[in-house]
Legacy VTK file of the C-alpha trace (Angstrom):
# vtk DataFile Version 3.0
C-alpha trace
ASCII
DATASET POLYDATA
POINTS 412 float
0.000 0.000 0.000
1.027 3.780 -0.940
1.732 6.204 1.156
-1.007 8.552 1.643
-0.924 11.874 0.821
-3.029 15.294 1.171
-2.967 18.848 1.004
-2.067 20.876 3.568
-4.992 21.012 6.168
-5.404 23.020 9.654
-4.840 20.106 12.035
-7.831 17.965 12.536
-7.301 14.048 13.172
-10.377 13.436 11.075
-8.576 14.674 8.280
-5.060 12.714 8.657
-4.655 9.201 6.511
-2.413 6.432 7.062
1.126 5.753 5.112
2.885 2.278 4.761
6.293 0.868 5.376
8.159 0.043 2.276
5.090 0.070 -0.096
4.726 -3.836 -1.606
8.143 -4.361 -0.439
7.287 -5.329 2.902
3.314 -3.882 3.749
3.828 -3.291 7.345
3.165 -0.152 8.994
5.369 2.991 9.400
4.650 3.107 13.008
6.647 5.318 15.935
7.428 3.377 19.422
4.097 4.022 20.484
2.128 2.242 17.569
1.173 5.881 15.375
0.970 5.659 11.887
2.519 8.301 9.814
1.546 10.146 6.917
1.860 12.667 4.522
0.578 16.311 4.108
1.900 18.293 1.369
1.835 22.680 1.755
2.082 24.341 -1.420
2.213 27.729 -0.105
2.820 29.916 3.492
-0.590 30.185 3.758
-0.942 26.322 4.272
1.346 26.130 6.515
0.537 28.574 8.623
-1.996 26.782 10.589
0.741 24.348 11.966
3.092 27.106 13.693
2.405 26.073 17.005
3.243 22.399 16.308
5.955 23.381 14.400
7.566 25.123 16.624
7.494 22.323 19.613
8.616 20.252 16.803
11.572 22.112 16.258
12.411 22.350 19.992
12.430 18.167 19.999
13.837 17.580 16.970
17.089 15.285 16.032
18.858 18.378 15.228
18.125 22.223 15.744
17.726 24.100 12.343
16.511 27.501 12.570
16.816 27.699 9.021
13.654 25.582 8.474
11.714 27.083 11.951
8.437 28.504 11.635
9.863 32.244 12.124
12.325 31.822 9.671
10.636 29.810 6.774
7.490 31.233 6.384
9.071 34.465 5.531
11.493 32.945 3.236
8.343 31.525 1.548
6.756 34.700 1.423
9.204 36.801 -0.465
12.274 34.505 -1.234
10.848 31.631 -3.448
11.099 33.665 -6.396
9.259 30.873 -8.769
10.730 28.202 -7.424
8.148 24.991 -7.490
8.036 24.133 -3.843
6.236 21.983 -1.793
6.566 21.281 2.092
5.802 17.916 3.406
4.742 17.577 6.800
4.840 14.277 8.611
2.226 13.498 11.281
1.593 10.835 13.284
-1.827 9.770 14.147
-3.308 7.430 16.831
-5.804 4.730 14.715
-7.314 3.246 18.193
-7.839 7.305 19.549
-8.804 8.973 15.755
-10.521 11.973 17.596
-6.918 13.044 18.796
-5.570 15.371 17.235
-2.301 14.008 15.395
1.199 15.317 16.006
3.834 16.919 13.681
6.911 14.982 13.588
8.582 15.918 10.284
8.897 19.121 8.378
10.512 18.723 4.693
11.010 21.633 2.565
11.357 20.648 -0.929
12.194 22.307 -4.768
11.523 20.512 -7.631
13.244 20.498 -10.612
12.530 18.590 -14.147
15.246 17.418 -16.043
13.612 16.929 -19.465
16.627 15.038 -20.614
15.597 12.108 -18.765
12.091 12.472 -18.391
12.055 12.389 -14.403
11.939 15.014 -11.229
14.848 15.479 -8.806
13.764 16.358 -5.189
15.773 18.811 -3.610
15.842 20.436 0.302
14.933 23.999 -0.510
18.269 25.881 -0.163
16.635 29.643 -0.236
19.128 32.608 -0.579
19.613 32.905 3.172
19.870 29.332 4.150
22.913 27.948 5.504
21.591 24.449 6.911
19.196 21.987 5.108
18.949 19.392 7.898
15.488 19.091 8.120
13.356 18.748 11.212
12.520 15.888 12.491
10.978 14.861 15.631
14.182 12.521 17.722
12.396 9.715 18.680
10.859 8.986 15.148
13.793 10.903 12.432
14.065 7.066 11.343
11.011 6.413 10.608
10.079 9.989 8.900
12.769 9.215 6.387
11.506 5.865 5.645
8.067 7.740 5.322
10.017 10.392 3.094
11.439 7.980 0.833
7.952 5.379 0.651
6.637 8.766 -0.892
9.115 9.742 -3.009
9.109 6.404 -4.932
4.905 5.890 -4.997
3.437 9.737 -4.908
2.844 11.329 -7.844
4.356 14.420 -6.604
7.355 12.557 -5.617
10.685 12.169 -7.719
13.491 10.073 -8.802
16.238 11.630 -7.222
16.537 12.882 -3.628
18.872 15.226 -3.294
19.832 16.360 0.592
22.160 19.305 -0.168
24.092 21.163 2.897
22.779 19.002 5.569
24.671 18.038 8.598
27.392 15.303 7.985
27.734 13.849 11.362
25.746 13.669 14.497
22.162 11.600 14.974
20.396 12.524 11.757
23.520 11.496 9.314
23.312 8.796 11.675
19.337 8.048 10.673
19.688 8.709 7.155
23.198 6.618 7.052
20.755 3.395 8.527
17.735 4.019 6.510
19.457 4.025 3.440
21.645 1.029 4.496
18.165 -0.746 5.069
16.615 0.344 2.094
19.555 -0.595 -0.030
19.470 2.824 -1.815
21.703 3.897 -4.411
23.788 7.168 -3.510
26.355 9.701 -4.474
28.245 12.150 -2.105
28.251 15.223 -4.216
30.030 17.151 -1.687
31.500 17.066 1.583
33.657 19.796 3.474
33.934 21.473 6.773
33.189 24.687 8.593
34.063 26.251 11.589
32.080 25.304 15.072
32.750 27.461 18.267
32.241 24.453 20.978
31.567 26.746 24.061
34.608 26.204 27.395
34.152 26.736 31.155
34.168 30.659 29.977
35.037 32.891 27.794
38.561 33.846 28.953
39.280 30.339 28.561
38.105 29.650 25.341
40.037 32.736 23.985
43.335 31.426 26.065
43.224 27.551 23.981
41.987 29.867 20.695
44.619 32.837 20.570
48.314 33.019 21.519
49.296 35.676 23.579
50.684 37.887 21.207
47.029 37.231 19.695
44.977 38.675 22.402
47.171 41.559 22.931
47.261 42.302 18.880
43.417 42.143 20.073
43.293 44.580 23.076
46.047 47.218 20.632
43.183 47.420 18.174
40.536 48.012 20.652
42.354 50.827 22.130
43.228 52.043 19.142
39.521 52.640 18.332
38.977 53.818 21.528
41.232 56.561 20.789
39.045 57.592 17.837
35.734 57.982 20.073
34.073 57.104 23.088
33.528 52.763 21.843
30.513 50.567 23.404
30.204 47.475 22.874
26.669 45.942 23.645
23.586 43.361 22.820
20.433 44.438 21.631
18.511 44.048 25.194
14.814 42.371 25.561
13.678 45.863 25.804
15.652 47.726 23.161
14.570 48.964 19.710
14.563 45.896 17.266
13.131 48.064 14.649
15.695 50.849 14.666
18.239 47.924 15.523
17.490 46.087 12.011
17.139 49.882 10.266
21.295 50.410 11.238
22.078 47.030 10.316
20.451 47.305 6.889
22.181 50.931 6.500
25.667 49.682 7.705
25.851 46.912 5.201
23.955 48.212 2.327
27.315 51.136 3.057
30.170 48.698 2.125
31.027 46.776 -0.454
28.026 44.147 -0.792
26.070 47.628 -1.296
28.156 48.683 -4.464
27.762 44.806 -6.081
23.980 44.863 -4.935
23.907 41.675 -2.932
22.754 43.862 0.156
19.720 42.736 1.818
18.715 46.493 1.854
18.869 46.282 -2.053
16.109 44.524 -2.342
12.056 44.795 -0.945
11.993 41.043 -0.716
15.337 40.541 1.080
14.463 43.925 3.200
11.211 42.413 4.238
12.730 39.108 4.881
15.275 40.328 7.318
12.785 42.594 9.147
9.873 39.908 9.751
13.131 36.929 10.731
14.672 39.690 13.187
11.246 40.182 14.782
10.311 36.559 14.952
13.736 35.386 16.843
13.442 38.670 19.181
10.026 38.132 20.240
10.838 34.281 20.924
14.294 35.818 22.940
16.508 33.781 20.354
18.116 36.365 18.882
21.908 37.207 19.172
22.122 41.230 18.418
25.859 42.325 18.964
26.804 46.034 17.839
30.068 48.120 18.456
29.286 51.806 18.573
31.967 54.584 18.185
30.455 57.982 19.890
26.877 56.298 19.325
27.177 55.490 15.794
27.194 51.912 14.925
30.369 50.888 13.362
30.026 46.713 13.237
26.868 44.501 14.045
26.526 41.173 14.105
23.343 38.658 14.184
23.393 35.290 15.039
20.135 33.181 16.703
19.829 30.486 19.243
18.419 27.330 19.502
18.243 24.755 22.191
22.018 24.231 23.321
23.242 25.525 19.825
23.127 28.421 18.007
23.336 29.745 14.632
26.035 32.960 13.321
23.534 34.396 10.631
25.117 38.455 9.264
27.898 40.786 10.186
28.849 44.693 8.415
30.945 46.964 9.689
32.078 50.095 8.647
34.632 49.996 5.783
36.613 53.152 7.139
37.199 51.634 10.127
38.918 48.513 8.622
42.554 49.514 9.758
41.005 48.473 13.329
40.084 45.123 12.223
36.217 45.862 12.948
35.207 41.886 11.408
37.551 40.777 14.113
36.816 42.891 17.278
33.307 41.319 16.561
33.639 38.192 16.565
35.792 37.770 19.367
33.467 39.884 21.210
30.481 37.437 20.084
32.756 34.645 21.498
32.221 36.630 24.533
28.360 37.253 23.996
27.793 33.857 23.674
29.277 32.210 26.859
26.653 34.491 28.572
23.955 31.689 27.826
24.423 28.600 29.916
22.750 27.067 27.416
24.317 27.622 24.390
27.192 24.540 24.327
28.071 25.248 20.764
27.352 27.647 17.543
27.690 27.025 14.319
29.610 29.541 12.212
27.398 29.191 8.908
30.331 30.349 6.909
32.159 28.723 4.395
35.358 26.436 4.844
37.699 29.386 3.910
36.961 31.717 5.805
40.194 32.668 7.361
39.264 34.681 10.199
36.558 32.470 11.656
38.722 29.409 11.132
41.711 31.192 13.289
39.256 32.063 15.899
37.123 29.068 15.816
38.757 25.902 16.972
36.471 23.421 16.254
34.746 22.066 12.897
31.232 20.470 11.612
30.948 18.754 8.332
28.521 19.643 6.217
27.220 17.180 2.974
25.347 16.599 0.171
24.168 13.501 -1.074
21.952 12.304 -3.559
20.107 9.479 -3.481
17.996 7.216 -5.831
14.482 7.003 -4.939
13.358 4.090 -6.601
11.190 5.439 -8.864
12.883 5.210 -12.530
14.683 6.419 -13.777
16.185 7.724 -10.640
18.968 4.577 -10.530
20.718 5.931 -13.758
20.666 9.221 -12.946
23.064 8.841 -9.454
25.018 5.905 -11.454
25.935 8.352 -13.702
26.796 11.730 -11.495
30.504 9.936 -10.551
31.007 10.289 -14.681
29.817 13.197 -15.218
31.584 14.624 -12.278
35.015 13.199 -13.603
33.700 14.254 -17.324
33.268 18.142 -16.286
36.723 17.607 -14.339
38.542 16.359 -17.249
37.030 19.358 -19.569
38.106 22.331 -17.125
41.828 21.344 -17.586
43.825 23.321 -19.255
44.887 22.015 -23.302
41.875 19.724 -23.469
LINES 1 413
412 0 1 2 3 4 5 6 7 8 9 10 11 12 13 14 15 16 17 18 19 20 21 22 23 24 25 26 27 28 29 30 31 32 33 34 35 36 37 38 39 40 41 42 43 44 45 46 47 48 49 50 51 52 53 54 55 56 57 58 59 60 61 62 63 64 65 66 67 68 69 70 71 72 73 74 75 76 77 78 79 80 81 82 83 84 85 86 87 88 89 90 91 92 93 94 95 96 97 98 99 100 101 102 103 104 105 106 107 108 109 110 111 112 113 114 115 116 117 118 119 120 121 122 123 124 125 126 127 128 129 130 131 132 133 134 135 136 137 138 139 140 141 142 143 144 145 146 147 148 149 150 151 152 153 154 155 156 157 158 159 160 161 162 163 164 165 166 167 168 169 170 171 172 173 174 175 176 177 178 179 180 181 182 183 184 185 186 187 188 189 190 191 192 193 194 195 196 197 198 199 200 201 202 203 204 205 206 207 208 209 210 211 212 213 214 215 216 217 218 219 220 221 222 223 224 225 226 227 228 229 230 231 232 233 234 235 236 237 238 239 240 241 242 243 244 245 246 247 248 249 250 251 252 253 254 255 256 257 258 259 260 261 262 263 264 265 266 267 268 269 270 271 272 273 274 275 276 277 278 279 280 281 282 283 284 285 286 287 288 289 290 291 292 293 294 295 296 297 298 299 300 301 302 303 304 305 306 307 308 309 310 311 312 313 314 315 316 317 318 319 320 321 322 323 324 325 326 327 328 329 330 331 332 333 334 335 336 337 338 339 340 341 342 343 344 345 346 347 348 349 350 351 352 353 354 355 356 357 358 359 360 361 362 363 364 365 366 367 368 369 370 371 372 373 374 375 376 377 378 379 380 381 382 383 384 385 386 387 388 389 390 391 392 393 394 395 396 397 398 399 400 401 402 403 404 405 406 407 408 409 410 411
C-alpha cells in the first residue's frame, strides 16, 4: 500500500490518513514506538502552513537536530518573499493514533522541498529547498521517530505522484544523529547514492568561559594584537560594545544594520539585503520573529553612538546559529570583522545554554577558522528514490563529475 498523501490542512485528526512501510516491499506499517501511523501532508504555499506554527515550533524544539533555518519564524518568511518561482512543496509528517482517531495528530517531520525537471531524462529530482539565506538543510525531524520519517520520506518519493526520482539532501549536517538516521535508513533500504560534496566549517564548541576559550583559541601575542586594536579605536571615540537588550529597539536595531551593510562593499555589487524589498522584508519579519521568541543574538560596536560593526546570530536549544555581520569599511585599519567576533565569542558564553554555535560560513573563511577551533561537516548527497529512472541518474553523477573535471583542464 502507498503512502497517503493530502494537502495541507489546519490540524484535525479526522482529516489525517495512514502511510505504509516500504510500499509492496514489505506492507507493514510505518509506526513510531508508540504504535502511530505516519503520513503525509503536502503545503504548497505559506498560507498552508501557517496553521501548523504552534506544532511546528514544539517540533523544532524536539527535533534530532536544531535548524533555525527551516523554523516557523524563519521559513514562512522565506516563503513569502524569497521563493522567487521556485516549485516548492513542504511535506509535513504526522503521526496519528488509529485506536484514539478523535486526537488530534502530532507533527513529527517538516521537509522543505524544490523541484526540478530534467527533461533530458524524463524524471523530477527532489531537492531540500536551499533559499538565498539558508545555511543548513537538515530538516526537522521529531528525535524519537527521524528514522522512521525518512523511511516515510522515501515510501513517498518512490509511490506519490508528486514525488521524484532523485533525492537530493544538499548542505545538511554530515555527522551527528540525523547522518546517523539517514546513514541506517538508506543502508536498510539498499538505496543507491552519491556524495556530491562534503567539506567542513568552523564550530565554536563553548569552554568553562570565555577567557578560557580565547586562552586555547589565541596566543598571547594574539589577544594583545586584540586589546592594541581596541584601544586604538577607543582613541578615535568614546567605543561601546553591547547586545540588543529584551527591551531595546529591534526596529531601529534592524534599520542600522540594513544601512551599515547596504554602506560597504556588498552595497556597491547589490547583494545587500537592503537592495532589495523582498530581502528587506525578509530580514525585518526573521529579526522580529527570533526577538520576540528571545533567540536572537544582536551584537553592535558603537563609536560615539554610531554603529560601526553589528553582528546577528540566533539560538536554539544548546546551539546556536552565526547568521550576518557589516561593519564600517573606514574603520577597517582596526580590524572591525575581528573585534566582533571575538566579542560574540564573549556574547555567547553568557547563555548557559548555548554549548556550541555554528559559524554558517564557508570552509575558507580565514578569520573564523583562526578564531574558531572546532569544525562540523557539512554534505550533500543524492540518493535514488526508486522510482525510474532515478537509478541511472546517481550511477551516472561519478562520470559526469570526472567528465566536467577532465574538460576544465587546461589544453583539453
Amino acid at each position: 500500500m502507498n503512502p497517503t498523501t493530502r494537502n495541507a490542512l489546519p490540524p484535525d485528526a479526522s482529516s489525517i490518513p495512514r502511510t505504509k512501510d516500504r510500499g509492496a516491499r514489505s506492507g507493514h506499517d510505518v509506526s513510531p514506538a508508540d504504535g502511530r501511523l505516519l503520513s503525509v501532508v503536502v503545503a504548497r504555499s505559506e498560507a498552508e502552513l501557517r496553521p501548523w506554527a504552534e506544532q511546528w515550533e514544539r517540533l523544532a524544539a524536539e527535533a534530532v537536530e536544531p535548524n533555525v533555518f527551516y523554523e516557523p519564524w524563519m521559513l514562512l518568511p522565506a516563503l513569502c518573499h524569497l521563493r522567487a518561482g521556485c516549485d516548492l512543496r513542504t511535506l509535513l509528517l504526522l503521526a496519528s493514533d488509529p485506536l484514539v482517531p478523535s486526537r488530534e495528530p502530532e507533527l513529527c517531520g517538516v521537509i522543505p522541498l524544490q523541484y526540478r525537471r530534467l527533461r533530458g531524462l524524463g524524471t523530477t529530482i527532489c531537492r531540500l529547498w536551499k533559499y538565498s539565506h539558508c545555511f543548513l538543510c537538515t530538516p526537522l525531524l521529531r528525535a524519537d521517530v527521524a528514522g522512521k520519517c525518512l523511511d516515510t520520506l522515501f515510501d513517498w518519493l518512490r509511490t506519490d505522484r508528486e514525488g521524484g526520482a532523485v533525492m537530493q539532501f544538499d548542505e545538511v549536517s554530515g555527522e551527528g544523529p540525523f547522518h546517523q538516521a539517514l546513514v541506517d535508513c538508506l543502508f536498510e533500504r539498499q538505496s543507491l547514492r552519491f556524495v556530491t560534496d562534503t567539506h567542513t566549517r568552523a564550530l565554536l564548541r563553548c569552554d568553562t568561559d570565555a577567557e578560557a576559550y580565547l586562552r586555547s583559541a589565541l596566543s598571547g601575542e594574539g589577544r594583545r594584537a586584540h586589546a592594541r586594536r581596541l584601544r586604538r579605536l577607543g582613541d578615535a571615540g568614546n567605543v561601546s560594545i553591547a547586545p540588543l537588550e529584551p527591551d531595546g529597539d529591534v526596529v531601529e536595531w534592524v534599520t542600522q544594520f540594513l544601512e551599515l551593510e547596504a554602506a560597504g562593499w556588498k552595497g556597491k555589487l547589490g547583494t545587500a539585503l537592503a537592495c532589495t524589498d523582498a530581502d528587506r522584508a525578509f530580514l525585518n519579519e526573521v529579526i522580529a520573529g527570533a526577538f520576540s521568541r528571545a533567540r536572537l543574538l544582536a551584537l553592535a560596536i558603537r563609536l560615539d553612538g554610531r554603529c560601526v560593526a553589528q553582528r546577528i546570530g540566533f539560538m536554539a536549544g544548546a546551539g546556536s546559529f552565526s547568521f550576518k555581520t557589516a561593519f564600517a569599511e573606514e574603520f577597517a585599519r582596526y580590524s572591525p570583522g575581528a573585534l566582533m567576533e571575538i566579542e560574540n565569542i564573549r556574547r555567547v558564553h553568557c547563555f548557559p545554554q548555548i554549548r556550541w554555535m555554528d559559524s554558517c560560513t564557508r570552509p575558507d573563511n580565514a578569520l573564523i577558522n583562526r578564531l574558531w577551533s572546532h569544525r562540523r561537516t557539512i554534505q550533500s548527497v543524492a540518493v535514488a528514490t526508486g522510482r525510474p529512472p532515478g537509478g541511472l541518474a546517481v550511477s551516472t553523477m561519478p562520470l559526469l563529475r570526472w567528465l566536467n573535471r577532465v574538460a576544465r583542464q587546461p589544453g583539453v
